[in-house]
Structures are given as C-alpha cells and as structure tokens.
C-alpha positions as a LaTeX table, in Angstrom:
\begin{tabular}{lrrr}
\hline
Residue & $x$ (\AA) & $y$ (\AA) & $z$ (\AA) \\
\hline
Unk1 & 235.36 & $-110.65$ & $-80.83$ \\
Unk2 & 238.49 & $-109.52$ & $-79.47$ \\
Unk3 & 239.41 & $-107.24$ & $-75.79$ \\
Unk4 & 239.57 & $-104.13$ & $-77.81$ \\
Unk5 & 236.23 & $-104.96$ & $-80.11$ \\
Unk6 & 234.26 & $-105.15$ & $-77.09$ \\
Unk7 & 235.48 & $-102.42$ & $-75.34$ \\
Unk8 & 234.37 & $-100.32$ & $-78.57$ \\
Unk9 & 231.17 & $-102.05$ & $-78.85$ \\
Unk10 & 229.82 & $-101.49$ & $-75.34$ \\
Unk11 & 231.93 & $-97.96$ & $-75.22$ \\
Unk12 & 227.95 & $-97.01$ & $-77.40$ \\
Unk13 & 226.71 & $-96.50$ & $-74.03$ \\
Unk14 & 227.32 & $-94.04$ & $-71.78$ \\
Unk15 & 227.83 & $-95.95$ & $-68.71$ \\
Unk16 & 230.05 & $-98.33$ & $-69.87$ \\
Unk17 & 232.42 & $-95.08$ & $-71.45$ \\
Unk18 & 233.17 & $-93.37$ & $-68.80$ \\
Unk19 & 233.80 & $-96.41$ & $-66.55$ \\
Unk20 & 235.86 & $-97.90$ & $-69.33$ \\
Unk21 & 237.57 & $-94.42$ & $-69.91$ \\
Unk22 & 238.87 & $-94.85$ & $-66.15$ \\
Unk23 & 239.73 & $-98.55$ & $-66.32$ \\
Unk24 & 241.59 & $-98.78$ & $-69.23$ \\
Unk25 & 243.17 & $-95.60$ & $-68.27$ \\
Unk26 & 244.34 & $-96.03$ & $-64.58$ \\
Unk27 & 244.15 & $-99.85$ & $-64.80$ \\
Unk28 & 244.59 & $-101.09$ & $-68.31$ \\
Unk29 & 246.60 & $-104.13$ & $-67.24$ \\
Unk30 & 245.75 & $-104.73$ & $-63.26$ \\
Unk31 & 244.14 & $-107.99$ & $-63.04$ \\
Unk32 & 242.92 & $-106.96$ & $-59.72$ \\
Unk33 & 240.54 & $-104.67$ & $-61.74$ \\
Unk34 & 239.85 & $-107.31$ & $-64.93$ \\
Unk35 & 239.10 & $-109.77$ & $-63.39$ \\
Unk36 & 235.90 & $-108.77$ & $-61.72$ \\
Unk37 & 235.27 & $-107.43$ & $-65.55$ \\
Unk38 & 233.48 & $-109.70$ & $-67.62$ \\
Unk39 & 232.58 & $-108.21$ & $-71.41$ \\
Unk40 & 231.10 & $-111.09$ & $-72.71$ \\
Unk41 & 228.36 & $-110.95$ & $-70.27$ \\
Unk42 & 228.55 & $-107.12$ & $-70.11$ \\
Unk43 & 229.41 & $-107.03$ & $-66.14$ \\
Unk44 & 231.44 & $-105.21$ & $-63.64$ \\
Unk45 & 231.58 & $-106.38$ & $-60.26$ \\
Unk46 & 232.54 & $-102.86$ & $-58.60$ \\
Unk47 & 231.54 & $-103.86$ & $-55.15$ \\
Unk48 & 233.70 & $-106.87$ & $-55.65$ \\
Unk49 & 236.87 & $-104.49$ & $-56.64$ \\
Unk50 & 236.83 & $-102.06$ & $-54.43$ \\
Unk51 & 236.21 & $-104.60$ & $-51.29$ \\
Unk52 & 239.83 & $-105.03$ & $-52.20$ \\
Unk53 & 242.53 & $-104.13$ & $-49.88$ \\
Unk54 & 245.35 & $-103.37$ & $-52.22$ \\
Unk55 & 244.57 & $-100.47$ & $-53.82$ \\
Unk56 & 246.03 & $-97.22$ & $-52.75$ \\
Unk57 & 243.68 & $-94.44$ & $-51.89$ \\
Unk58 & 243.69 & $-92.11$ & $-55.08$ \\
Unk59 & 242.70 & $-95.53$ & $-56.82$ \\
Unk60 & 239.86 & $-96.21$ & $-54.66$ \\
Unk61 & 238.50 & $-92.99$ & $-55.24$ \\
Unk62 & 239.09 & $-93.66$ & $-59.53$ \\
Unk63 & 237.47 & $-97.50$ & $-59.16$ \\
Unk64 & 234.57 & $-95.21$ & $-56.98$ \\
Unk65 & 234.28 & $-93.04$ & $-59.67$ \\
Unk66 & 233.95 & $-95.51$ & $-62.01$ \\
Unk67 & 231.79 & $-97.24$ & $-60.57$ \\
Unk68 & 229.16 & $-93.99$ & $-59.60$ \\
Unk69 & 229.05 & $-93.44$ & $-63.46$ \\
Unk70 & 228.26 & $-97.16$ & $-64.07$ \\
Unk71 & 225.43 & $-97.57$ & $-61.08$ \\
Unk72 & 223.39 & $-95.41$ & $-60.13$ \\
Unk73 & 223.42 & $-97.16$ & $-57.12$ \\
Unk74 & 226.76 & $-95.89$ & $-55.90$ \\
Unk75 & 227.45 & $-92.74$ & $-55.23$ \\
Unk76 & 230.43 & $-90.30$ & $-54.39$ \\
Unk77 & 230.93 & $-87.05$ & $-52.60$ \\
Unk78 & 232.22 & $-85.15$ & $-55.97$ \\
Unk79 & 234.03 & $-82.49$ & $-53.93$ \\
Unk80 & 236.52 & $-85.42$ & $-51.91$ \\
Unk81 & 237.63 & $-86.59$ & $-55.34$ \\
Unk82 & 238.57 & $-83.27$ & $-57.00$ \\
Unk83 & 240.26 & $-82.29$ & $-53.61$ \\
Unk84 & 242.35 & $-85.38$ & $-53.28$ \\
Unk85 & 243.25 & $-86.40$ & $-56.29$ \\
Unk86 & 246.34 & $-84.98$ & $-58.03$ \\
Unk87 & 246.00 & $-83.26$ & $-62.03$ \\
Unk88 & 246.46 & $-86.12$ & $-63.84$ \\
Unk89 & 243.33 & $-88.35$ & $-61.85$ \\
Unk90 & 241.21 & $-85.09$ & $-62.13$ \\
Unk91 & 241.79 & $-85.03$ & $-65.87$ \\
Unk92 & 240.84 & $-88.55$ & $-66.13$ \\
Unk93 & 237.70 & $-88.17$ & $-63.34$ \\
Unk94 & 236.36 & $-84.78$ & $-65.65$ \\
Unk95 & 236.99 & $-86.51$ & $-69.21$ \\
Unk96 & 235.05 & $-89.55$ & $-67.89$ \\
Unk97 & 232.02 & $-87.51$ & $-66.45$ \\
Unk98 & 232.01 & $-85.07$ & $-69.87$ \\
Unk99 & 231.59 & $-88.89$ & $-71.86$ \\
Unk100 & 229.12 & $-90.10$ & $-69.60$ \\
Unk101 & 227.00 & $-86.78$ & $-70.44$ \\
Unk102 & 227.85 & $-86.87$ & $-73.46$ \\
Unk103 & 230.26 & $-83.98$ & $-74.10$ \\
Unk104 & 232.58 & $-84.26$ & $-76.68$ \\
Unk105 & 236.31 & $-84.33$ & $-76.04$ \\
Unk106 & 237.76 & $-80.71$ & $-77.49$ \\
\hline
\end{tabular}
C-alpha cells in the first residue's frame, strides 16, 4: 500500500483525520514531521516532534494541535491558538477539529 492509500485508510478514524488534515496540510513534505510518522505501524511520535527546536512558533502550536486531537493525553489552551495564529492556520486548526467531531466540510 502506497503513502496516499494509507493516509486514506487510517483517515476512517477520527483521530488520525484531523491530525493528518494538519500534517499533510502545514507539513506535507517536512521530514522533520514524517519521520517521527510511521503508517505502517499506525504511530505518531508527537512528543518526539515537537521536542524539536526548529520549528517556528505558529508551527508548534499546529504540530500541538495535532497532536491534542490525536491524544487525549495532550492538551492545548484553545484560546492561545486562535489568538496567535494568522487566517490561514485558524482555517486549518477549525477544519481539523470539525473532522475530528465529525462535521462535514460545507
């Protein structure tokens, strides 16, 4: 199965949309973000990704995002990111929470 197969495949759940929704969005070719992604064994290593230096601070706050709506475990103060990131990120942050719940896109 190809990249694009199992992004579709595991897209079925909820978690792994909206997280996907941001990564291939904001990230679709940084290997800083892919390789800490494995689909084969249906893992993401957030805490791995965003212990990472390089990334500015709006993508912090996306890879946080991302990785709230794939763990439970980590969680985000929902007012910082709609006040600091620009139009575009909030799109992408509000499309990716309306998948996770299960919203269709209009």
């Amino acid at each position: 199965m190809n990249r694009d197969e199992q992004i579709n495949t595991l897209s079925r759940a909820s978690d792994w949309r909206a997280a996907l929704i941001i990564l291939t969005s904001a990230f679709a070719q940084d290997s800083r973000v892919w390789q800490h992604v494995n689909l084969e064994r249906e893992e993401i290593f957030f805490r791995t990704i965003l212990e990472d230096g390089t990334f500015s601070a709006g993508e912090r706050i996306l890879l946080s995002v991302a990785a709230s709506l794939f763990n439970r475990e980590h969680s985000i103060n929902l007012w910082e990111v709609l006040n600091r990131l620009d139009e575009t990120n909030t799109a992408l942050v509000l499309t990716a929470i309306r998948s996770f719940i299960g919203e269709q896109q209009a």
